[in-house]
C-alpha positions as CSV (number, residue, x, y, z in Angstrom):
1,X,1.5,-29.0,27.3
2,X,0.4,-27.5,30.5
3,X,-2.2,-25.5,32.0
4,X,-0.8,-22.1,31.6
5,X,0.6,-22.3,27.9
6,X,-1.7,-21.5,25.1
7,X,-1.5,-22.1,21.6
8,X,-2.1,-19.5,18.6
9,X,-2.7,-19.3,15.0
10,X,-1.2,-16.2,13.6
11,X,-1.4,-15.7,9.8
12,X,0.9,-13.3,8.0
13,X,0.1,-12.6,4.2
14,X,-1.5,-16.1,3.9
15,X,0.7,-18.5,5.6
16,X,-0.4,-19.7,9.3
17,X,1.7,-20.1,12.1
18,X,1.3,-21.7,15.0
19,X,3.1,-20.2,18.3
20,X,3.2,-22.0,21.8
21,X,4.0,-20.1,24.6
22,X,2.7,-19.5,28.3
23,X,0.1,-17.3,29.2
24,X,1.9,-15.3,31.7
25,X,4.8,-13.9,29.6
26,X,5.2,-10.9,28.6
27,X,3.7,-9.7,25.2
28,X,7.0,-9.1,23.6
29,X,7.7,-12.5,23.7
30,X,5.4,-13.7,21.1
31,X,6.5,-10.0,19.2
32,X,10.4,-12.2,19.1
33,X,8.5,-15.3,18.3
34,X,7.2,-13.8,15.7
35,X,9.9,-11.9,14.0
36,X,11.9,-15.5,14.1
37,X,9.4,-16.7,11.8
38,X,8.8,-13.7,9.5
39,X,11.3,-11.1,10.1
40,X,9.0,-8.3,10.3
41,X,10.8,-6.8,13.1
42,X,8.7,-6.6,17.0
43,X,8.4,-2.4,16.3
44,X,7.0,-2.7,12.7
45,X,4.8,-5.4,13.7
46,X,0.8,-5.1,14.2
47,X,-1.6,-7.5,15.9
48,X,-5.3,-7.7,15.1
49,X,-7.8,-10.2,17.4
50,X,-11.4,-9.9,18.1
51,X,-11.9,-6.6,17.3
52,X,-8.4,-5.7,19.2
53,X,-5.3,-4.4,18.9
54,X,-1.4,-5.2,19.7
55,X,1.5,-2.8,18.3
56,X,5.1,-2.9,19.9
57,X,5.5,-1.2,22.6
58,X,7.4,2.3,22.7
59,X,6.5,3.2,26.2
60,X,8.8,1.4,28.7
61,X,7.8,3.5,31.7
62,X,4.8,1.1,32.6
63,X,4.7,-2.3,33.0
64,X,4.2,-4.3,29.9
65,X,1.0,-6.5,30.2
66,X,1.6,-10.0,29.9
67,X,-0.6,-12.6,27.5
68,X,-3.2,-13.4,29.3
69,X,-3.3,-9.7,30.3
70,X,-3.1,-8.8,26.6
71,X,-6.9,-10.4,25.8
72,X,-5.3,-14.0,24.5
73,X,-6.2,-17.1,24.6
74,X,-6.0,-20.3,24.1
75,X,-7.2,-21.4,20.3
76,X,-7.1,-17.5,19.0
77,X,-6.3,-17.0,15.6
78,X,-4.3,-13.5,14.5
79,X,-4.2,-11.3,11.7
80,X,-0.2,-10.0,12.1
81,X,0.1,-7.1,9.8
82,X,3.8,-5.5,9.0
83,X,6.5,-5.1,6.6
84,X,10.1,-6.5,6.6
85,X,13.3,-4.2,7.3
86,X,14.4,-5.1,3.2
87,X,10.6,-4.1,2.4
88,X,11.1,-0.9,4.2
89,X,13.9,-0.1,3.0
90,X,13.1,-0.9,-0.3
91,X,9.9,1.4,0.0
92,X,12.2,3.8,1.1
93,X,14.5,3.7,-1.7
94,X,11.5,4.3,-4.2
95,X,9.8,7.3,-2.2
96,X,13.0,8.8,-2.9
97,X,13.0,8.0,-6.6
98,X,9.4,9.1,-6.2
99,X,10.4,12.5,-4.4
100,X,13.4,12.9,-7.1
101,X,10.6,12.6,-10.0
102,X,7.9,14.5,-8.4
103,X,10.6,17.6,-8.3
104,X,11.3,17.2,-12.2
105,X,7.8,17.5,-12.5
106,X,7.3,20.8,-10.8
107,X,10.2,22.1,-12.1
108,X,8.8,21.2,-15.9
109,X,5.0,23.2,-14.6
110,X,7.1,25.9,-14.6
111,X,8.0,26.0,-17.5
112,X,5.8,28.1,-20.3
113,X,3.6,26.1,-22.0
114,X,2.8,26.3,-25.7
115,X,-1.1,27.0,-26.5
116,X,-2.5,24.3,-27.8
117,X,-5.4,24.6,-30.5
118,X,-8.6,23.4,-30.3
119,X,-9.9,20.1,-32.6
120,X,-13.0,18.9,-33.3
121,X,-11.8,15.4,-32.7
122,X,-10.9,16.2,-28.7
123,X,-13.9,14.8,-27.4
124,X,-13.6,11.6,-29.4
125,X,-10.2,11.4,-28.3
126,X,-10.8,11.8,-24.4
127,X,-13.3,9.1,-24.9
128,X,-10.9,7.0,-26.0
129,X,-7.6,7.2,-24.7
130,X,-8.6,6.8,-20.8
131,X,-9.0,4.6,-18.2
132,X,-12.1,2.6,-18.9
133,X,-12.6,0.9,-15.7
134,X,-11.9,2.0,-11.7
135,X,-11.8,-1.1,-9.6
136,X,-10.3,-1.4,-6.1
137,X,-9.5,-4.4,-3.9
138,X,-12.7,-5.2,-2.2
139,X,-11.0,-7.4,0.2
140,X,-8.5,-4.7,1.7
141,X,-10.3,-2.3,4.0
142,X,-12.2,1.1,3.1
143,X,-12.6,0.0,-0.8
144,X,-14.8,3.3,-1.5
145,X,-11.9,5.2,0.1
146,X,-9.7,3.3,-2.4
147,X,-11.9,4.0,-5.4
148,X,-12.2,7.8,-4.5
149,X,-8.4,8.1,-5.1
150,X,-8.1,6.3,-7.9
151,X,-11.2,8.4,-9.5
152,X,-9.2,11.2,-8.6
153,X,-6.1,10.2,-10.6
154,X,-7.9,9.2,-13.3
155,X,-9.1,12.6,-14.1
156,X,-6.1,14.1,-13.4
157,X,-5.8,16.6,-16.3
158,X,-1.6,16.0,-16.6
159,X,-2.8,12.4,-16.8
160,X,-5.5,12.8,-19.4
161,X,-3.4,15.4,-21.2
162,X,-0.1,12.6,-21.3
163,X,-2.4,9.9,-21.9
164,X,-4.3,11.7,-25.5
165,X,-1.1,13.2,-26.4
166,X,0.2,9.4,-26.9
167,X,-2.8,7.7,-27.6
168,X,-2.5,5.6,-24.0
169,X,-5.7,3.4,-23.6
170,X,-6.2,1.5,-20.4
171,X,-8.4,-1.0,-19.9
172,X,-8.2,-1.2,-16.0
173,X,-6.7,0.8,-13.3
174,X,-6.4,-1.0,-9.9
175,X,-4.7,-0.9,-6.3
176,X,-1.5,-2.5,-5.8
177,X,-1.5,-4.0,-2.7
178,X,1.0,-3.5,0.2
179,X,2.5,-7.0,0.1
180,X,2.8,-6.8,-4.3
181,X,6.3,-5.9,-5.1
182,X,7.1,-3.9,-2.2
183,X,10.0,-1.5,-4.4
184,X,7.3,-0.3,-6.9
185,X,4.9,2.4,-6.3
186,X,3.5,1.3,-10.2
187,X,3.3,-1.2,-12.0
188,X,1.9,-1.8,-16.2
189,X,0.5,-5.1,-16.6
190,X,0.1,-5.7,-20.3
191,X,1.4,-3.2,-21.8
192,X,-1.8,-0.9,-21.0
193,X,-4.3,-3.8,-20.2
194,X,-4.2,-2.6,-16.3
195,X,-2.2,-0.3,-14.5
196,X,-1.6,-0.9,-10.9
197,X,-1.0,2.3,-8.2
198,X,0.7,1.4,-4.5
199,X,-2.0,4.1,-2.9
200,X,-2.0,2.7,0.8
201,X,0.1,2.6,3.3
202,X,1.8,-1.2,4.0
203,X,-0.3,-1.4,7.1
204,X,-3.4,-1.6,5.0
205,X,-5.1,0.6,7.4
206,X,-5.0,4.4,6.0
207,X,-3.4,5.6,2.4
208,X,0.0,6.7,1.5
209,X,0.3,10.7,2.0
210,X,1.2,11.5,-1.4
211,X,-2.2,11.7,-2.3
212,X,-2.2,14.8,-0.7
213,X,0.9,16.3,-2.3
214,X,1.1,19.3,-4.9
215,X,1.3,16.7,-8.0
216,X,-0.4,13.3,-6.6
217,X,0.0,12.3,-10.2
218,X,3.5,12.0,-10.4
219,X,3.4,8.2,-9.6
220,X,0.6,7.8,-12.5
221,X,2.0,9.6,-15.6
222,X,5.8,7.7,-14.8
223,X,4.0,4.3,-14.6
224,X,2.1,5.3,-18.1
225,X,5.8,5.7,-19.7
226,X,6.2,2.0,-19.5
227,X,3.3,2.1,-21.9
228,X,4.9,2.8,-25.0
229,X,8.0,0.0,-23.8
């Protein structure tokens, strides 16, 4: 190996790879290196080193910096973040579904709504059928963040409502990461023993926008209908 090629570890959802290249070539390079060994494509693709930052460039009106240029060296080890073209399109395909669902909800809250009566045995029952514990992933950025949001939807009064109406009693409700089953937004583990929400974005570095929506919800109560399957 010569002077002016360096050698990198870059690890992509557990699994290392090691990527030789000189330390004058350009950084999209080691973008098409990359994508050769885990087809997340050079503009979906996201680079994190000492505290730095490398994303694809979109810009080609200046020059593009080169390795060396680009803060690397010799014996750095990366954290590649990004999602396959199947992944995305598979996210794609469900946030649709999602959207689809989300509609049928809105267009059922329009709907009049029968009066329900008042029984002495409500407070017993929202005691029981809930979520009894709120745990995000620690190891994925922001975790108060994450446990905000999930606080949220847990209190959700559709939620509640769905989940005393059919006597729904979850032990846990968690995260599901970015890289889990990228075509679900939900998932029921157990039958009710844990119910895991997709509520970030696959970059793992904000949350997914339908938190912000008119029913952010939607995604919770059609993951609870597993329950009763």
């Amino acid at each position: 190996m010569s002077h002016e090629d360096i050698m990198l570890t870059v690890t992509f959802r557990g699994t290392s790879h090691t990527v030789s290249l000189p330390n004058d070539a350009p950084v999209s390079v080691l973008h098409s290196r990359l994508e050769s060994l885990t087809s997340v494509p050079p503009s979906l693709q996201k680079l994190i080193y000492r505290g730095k930052k490398i994303q694809h460039r979109q810009d080609d009106s200046a020059p593009e910096p080169t390795i060396a240029q680009a803060g690397l060296r010799d014996g750095i080890k990366v954290q590649m973040l990004g999602s396959t073209v199947e992944e995305l399109g598979q996210l794609n395909a469900a946030d649709s579904a999602h959207q689809r669902k989300e509609q049928i909800l809105r267009e059922r809250a329009l709907k009049p709504q029968a009066k329900l009566r008042s029984t002495g045995s409500s407070s017993a029952s929202s005691h029981q059928y809930r979520f009894h514990r709120i745990e995000p992933l620690t190891h994925l950025p922001r975790p108060e963040t994450a446990t905000e949001c999930l606080l949220t939807l847990s209190k959700d009064p559709a939620v509640l409502h769905i989940m005393q109406k059919h006597h729904f009693s979850v032990g846990l409700l968690t995260e599901l990461a970015p890289h889990e089953h990228p075509g679900l937004l939900g998932l029921n583990v157990g039958s009710g023993v844990t119910i895991k929400l997709r509520i970030r974005l696959d970059t793992y570095d904000g949350f997914r926008p339908y938190l912000e929506s008119q029913h952010p919800a939607s995604n919770i109560l059609f993951t609870l209908r597993s329950y009763a399957y």
